[in-house]
LOROVEX-844129 format. One record per residue: x, y, z of N, C-alpha, C in turn; residue number from 1. Coordinates in steps of 0.2 Angstrom, whole numbers, padded with zeros to 4 digits. Each point is the difference from the previous one (the first is absolute). Last residue first. Layout:
N
R    nx    ny    nz   cax   cay   caz    cx    cy    cz   n
R     X     Y     Z     X     Y     Z     X     Y     Z NUM
...
***
This chain:
215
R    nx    ny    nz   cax   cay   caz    cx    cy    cz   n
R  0033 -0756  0453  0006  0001 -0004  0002 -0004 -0004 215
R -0017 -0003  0017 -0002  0004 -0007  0006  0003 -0004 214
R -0007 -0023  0019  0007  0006 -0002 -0004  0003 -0005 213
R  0000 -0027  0010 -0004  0010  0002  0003  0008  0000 212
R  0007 -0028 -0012  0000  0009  0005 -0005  0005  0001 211
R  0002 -0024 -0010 -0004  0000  0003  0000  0007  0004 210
R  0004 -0008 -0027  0000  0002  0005 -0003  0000  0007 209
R  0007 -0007 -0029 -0004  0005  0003  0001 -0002  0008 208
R  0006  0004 -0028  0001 -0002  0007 -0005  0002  0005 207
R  0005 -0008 -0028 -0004  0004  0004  0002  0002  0007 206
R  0014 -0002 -0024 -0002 -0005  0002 -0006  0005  0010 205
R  0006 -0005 -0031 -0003  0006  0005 -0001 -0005  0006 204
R  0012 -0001 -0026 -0001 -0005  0007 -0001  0008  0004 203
R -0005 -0004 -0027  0006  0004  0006 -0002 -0002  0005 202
R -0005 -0003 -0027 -0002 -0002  0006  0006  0004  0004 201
R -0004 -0005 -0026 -0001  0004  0004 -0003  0001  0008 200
R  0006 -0023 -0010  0001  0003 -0002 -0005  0008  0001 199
R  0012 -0019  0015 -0007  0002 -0003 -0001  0006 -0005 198
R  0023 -0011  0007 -0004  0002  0004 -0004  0000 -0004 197
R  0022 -0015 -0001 -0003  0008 -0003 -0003  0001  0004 196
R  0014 -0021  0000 -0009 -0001 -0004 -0005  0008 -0001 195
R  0022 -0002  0012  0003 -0003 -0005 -0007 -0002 -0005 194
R  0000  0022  0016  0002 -0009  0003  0002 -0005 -0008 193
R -0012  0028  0014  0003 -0003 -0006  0003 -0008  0002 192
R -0005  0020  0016 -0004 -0003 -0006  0006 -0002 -0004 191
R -0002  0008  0028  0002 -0001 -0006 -0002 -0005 -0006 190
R -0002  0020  0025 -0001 -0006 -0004  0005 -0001 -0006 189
R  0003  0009  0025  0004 -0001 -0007 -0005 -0004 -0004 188
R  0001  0014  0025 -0004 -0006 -0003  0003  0002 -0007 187
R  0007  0007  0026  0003 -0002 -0006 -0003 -0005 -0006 186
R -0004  0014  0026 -0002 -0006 -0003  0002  0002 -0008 185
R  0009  0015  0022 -0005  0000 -0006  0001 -0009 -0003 184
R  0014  0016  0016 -0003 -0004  0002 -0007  0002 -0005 183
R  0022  0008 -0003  0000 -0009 -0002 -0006 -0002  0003 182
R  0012  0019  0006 -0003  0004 -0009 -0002 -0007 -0002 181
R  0006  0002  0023 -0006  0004 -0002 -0003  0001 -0004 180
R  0016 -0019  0010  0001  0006 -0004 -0006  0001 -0003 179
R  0014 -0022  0011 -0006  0009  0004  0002  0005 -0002 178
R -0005 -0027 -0011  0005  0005  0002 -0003  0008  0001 177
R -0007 -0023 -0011  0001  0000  0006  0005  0007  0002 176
R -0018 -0003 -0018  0005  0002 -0001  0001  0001  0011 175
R -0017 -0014 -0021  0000  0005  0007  0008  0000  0001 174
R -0015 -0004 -0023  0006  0000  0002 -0002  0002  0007 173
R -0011 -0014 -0020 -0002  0004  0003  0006  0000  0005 172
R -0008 -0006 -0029  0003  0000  0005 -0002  0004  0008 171
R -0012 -0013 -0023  0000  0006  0004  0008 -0001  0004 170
R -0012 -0011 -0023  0002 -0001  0004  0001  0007  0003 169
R -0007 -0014 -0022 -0002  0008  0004  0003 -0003  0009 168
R  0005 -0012 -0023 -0002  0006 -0003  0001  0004  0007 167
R -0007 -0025  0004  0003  0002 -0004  0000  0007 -0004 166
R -0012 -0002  0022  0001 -0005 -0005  0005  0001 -0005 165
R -0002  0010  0023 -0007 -0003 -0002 -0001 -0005 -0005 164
R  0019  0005  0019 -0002 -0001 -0008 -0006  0000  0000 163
R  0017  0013  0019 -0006 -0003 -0001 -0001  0000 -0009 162
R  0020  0004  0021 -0001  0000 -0008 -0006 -0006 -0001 161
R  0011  0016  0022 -0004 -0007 -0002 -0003  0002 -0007 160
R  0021  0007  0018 -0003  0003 -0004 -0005 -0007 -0001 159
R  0017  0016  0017 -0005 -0010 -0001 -0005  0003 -0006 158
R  0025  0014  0009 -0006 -0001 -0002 -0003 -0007  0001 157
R  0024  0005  0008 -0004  0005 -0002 -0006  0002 -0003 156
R  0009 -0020  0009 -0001  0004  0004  0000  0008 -0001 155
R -0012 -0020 -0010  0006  0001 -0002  0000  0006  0006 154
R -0020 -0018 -0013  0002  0001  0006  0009  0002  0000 153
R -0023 -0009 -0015  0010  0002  0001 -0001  0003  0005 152
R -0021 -0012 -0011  0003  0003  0004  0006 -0002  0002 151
R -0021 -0003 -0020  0007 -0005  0003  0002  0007  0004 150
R -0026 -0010 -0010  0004  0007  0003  0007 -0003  0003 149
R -0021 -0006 -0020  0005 -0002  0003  0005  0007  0004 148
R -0024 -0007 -0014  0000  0005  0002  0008 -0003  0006 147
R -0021 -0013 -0011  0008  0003 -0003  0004  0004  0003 146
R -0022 -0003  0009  0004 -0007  0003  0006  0000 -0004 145
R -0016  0019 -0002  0004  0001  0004  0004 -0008  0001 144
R -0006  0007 -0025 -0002 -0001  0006  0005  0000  0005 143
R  0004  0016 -0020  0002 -0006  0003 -0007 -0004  0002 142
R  0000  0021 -0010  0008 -0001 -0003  0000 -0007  0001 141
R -0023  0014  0003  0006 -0004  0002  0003 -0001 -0002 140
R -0014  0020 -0010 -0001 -0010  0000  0009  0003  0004 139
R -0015  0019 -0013  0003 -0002  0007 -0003 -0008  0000 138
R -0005  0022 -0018  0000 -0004  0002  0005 -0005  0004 137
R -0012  0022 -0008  0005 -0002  0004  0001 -0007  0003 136
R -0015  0018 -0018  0001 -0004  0003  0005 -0002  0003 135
R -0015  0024 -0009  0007 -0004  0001  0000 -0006  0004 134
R -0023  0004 -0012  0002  0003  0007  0009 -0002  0000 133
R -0018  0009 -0017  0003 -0005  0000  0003  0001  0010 132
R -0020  0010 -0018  0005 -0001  0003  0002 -0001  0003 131
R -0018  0009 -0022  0002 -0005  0008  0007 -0001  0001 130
R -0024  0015 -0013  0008 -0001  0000 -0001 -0008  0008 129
R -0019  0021 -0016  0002 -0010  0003  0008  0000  0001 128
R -0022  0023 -0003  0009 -0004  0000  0002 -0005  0002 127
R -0018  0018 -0012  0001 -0004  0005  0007 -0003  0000 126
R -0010  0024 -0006  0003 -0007 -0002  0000 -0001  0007 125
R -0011  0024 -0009  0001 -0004  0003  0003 -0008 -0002 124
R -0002  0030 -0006  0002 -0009 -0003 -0001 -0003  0008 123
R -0009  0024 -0009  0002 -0004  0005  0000 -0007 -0002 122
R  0004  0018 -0020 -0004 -0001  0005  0000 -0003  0006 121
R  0015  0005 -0018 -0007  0005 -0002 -0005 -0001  0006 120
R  0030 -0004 -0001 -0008 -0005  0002 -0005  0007 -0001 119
R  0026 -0002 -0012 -0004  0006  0006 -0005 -0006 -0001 118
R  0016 -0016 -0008 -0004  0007 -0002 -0004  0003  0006 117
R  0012 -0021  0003  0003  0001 -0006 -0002  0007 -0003 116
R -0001 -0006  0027 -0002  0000 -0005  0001  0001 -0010 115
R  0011 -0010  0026 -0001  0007 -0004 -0003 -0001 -0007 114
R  0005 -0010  0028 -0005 -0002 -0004  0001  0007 -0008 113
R  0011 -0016  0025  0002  0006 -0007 -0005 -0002 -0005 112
R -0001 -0010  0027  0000  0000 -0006  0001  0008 -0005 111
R  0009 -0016  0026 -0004  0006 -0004  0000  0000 -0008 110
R -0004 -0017  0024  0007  0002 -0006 -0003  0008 -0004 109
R -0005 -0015  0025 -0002  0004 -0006  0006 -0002 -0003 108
R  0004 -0011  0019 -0009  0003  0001 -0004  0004 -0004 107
R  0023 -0012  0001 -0004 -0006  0003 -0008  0002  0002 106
R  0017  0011 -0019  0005  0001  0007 -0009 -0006  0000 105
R  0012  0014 -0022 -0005 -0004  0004  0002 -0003  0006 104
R  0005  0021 -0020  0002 -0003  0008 -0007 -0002  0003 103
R -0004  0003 -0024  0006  0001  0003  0000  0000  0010 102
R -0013 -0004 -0030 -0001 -0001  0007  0007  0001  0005 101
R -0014  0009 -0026  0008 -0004  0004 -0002  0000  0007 100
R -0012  0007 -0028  0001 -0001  0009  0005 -0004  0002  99
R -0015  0014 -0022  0006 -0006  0002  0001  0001  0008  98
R -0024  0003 -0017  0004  0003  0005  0008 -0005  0001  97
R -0026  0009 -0015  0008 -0006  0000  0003  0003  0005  96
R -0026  0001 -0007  0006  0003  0003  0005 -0004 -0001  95
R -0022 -0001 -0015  0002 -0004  0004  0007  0006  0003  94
R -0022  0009 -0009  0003 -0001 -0003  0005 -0006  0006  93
R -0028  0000 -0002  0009  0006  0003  0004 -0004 -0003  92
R -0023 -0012 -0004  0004  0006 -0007  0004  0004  0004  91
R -0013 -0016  0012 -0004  0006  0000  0004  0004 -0006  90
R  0011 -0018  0012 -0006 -0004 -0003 -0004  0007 -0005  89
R  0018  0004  0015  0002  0001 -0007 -0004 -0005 -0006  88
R -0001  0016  0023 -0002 -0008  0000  0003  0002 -0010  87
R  0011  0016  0016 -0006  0000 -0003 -0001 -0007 -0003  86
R  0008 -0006  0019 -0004  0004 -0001  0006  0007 -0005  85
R  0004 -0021  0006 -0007 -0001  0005 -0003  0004 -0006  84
R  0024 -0014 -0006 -0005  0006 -0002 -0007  0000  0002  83
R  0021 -0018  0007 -0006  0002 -0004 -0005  0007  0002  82
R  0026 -0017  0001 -0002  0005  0001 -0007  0001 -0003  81
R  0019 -0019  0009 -0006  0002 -0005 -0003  0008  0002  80
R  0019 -0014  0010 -0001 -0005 -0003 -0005  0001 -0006  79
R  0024  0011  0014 -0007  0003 -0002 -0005 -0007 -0005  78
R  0019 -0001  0024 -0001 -0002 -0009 -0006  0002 -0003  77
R  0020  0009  0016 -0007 -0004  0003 -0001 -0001 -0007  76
R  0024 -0001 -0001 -0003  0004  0003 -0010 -0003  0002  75
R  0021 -0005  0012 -0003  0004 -0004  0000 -0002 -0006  74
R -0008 -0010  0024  0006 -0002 -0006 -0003  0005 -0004  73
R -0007  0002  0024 -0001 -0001 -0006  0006 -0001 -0006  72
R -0007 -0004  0028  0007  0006 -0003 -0002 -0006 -0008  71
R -0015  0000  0023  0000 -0001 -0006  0005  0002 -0005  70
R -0002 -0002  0028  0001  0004 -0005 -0001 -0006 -0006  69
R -0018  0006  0020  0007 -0003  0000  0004  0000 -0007  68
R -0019  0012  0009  0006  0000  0007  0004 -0004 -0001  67
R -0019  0002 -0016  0005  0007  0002  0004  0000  0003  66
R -0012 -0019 -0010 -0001  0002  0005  0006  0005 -0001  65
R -0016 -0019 -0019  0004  0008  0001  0000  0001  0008  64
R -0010 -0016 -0010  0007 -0004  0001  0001  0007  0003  63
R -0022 -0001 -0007  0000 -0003  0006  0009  0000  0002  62
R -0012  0018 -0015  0004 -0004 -0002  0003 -0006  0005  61
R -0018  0021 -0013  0001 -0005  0005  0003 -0007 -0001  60
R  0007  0027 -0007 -0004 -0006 -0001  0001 -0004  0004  59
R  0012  0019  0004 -0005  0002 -0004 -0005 -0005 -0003  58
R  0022 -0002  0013 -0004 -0001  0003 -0008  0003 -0004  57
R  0023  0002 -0009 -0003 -0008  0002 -0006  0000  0001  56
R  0005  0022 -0009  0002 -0002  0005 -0004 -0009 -0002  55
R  0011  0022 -0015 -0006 -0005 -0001  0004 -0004  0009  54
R  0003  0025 -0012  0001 -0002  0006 -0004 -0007 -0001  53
R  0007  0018 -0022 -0006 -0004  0005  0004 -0003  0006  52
R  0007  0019 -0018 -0001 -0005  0004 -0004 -0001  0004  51
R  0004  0013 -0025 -0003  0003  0004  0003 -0009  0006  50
R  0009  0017 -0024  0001 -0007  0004 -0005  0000  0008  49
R -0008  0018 -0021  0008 -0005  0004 -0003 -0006  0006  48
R -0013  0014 -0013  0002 -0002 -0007  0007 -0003  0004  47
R -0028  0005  0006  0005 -0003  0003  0005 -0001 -0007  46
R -0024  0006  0003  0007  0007 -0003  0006 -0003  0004  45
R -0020 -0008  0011 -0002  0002 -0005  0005  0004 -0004  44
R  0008 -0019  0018 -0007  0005  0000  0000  0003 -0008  43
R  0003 -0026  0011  0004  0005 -0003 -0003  0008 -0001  42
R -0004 -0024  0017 -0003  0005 -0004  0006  0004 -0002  41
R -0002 -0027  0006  0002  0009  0000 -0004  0001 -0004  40
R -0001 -0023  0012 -0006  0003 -0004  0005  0007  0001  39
R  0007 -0027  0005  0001  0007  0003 -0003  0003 -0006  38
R  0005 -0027  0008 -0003  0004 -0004  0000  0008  0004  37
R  0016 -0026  0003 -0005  0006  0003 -0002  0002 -0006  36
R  0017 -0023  0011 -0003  0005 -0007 -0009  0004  0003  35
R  0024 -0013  0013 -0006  0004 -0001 -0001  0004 -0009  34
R  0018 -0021  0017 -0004  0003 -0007 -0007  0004  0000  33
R  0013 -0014  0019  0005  0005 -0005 -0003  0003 -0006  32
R -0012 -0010  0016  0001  0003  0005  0006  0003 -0007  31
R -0021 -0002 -0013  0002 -0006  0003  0006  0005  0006  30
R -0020  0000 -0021  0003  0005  0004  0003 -0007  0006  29
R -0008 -0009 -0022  0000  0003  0005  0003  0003  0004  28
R -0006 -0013 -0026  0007  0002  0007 -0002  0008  0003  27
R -0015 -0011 -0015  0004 -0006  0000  0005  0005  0008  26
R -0015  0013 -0012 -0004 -0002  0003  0006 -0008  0002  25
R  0009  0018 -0014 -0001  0001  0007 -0004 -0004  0005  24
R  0017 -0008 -0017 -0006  0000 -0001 -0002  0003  0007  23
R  0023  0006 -0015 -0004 -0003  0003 -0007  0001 -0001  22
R  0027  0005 -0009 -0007  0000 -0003 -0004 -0006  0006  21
R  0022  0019 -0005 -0002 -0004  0005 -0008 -0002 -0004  20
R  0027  0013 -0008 -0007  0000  0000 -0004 -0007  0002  19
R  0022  0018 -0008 -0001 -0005  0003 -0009  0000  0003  18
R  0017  0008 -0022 -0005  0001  0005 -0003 -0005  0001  17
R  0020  0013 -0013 -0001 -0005  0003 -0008  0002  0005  16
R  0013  0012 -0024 -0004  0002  0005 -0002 -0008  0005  15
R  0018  0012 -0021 -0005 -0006  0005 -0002  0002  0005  14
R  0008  0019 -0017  0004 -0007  0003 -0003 -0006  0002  13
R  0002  0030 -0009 -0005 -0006 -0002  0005 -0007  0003  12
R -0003  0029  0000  0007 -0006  0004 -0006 -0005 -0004  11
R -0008  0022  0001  0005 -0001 -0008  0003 -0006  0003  10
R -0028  0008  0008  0010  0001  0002  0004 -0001 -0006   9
R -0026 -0003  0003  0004  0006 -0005  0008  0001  0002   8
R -0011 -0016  0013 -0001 -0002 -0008  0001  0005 -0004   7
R -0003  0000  0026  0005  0001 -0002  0001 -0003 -0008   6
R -0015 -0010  0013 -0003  0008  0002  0005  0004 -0003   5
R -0007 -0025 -0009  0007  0004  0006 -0002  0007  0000   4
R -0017 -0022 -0002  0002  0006 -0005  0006  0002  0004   3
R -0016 -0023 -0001  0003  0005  0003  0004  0002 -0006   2
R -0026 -0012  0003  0007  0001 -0004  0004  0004  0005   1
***
């Protein structure tokens, strides 16, 4: 069941809640998705908010590599909580606790753990969560055989207006003229076309290079 920690408040209104249901043993930790387990201890006379540091790397996780980034969609997602200790098979009373998870980054995230009442004794809970990895999803606009480049040529510029396709076209300027404030390449992309573009989309375009040069 859920409860509002704030139920003695005077505001009453709707309450929306967003919420995931899966099968752990069906979906596996994967390069964008990590689900862990984490064991706190809460200590004995705990009546504030106490945080936990939970690291990626605290379970064995073949996808998990520290060197490369994991930038996690917020927030991590709490999937189950279960009381180690005092065993509550044995008649303890059950703890309640509300929590929140905050600045998640590609090697921890941190958790807020606050007990609903002073704790009588050392609580232990486990902790299931999972999370998401920010995706980025990237596709060609074209292939390279569509791909049309028309060259103007002018004695104050030569310019080449390359189509990828309908919507996404580039421009590119060299500026024939001796001026120090001109010697630069002039790239213009542009979006849009009488069929629109992909819907939330944005042309990214790559370059690359033979200069040996670190500037």
């Amino acid at each position: 069941w859920i409860q509002r920690i704030d139920k003695n408040e005077t505001w009453t209104g709707d309450v929306y809640i967003d919420y995931v249901a899966y099968d752990p043993d069906f979906f596996q930790s994967s390069p964008t998705f990590i689900q862990g387990q984490v064991t706190i201890t809460i200590p004995k006379g705990t009546s504030t908010t106490t945080q936990y540091n939970v690291s990626y790397a605290s379970y064995d996780n073949k996808y998990y590599d520290p060197d490369t980034e994991f930038v996690v969609n917020e927030p991590v997602i709490m999937m189950g909580m279960h009381q180690l200790k005092p065993n509550i098979n044995s008649n303890a009373d059950v703890v309640y606790v509300a929590t929140t998870t905050l600045q998640n980054n590609h090697t921890n995230f941190l958790l807020n753990v606050f007990p609903y009442r002073p704790t009588t004794d050392v609580i232990e809970i486990k902790i299931d969560y999972i999370a998401f990895e920010r995706q980025t999803l990237e596709a060609p606009v074209t292939t390279n055989d569509m791909i049309s480049n028309k060259l103007i040529s002018g004695a104050l510029m030569d310019e080449v207006q390359q189509t990828f396709r309908d919507g996404y076209t580039q421009t590119f300027r060299v500026f024939n003229v001796d001026d120090n404030d001109l010697r630069y390449i002039d790239n213009r992309p542009h979006i849009g076309g009488d069929n629109g573009i992909d819907q939330s989309a944005e042309l990214v375009t790559r370059f690359t290079t033979e200069f040996d040069t670190n500037n």
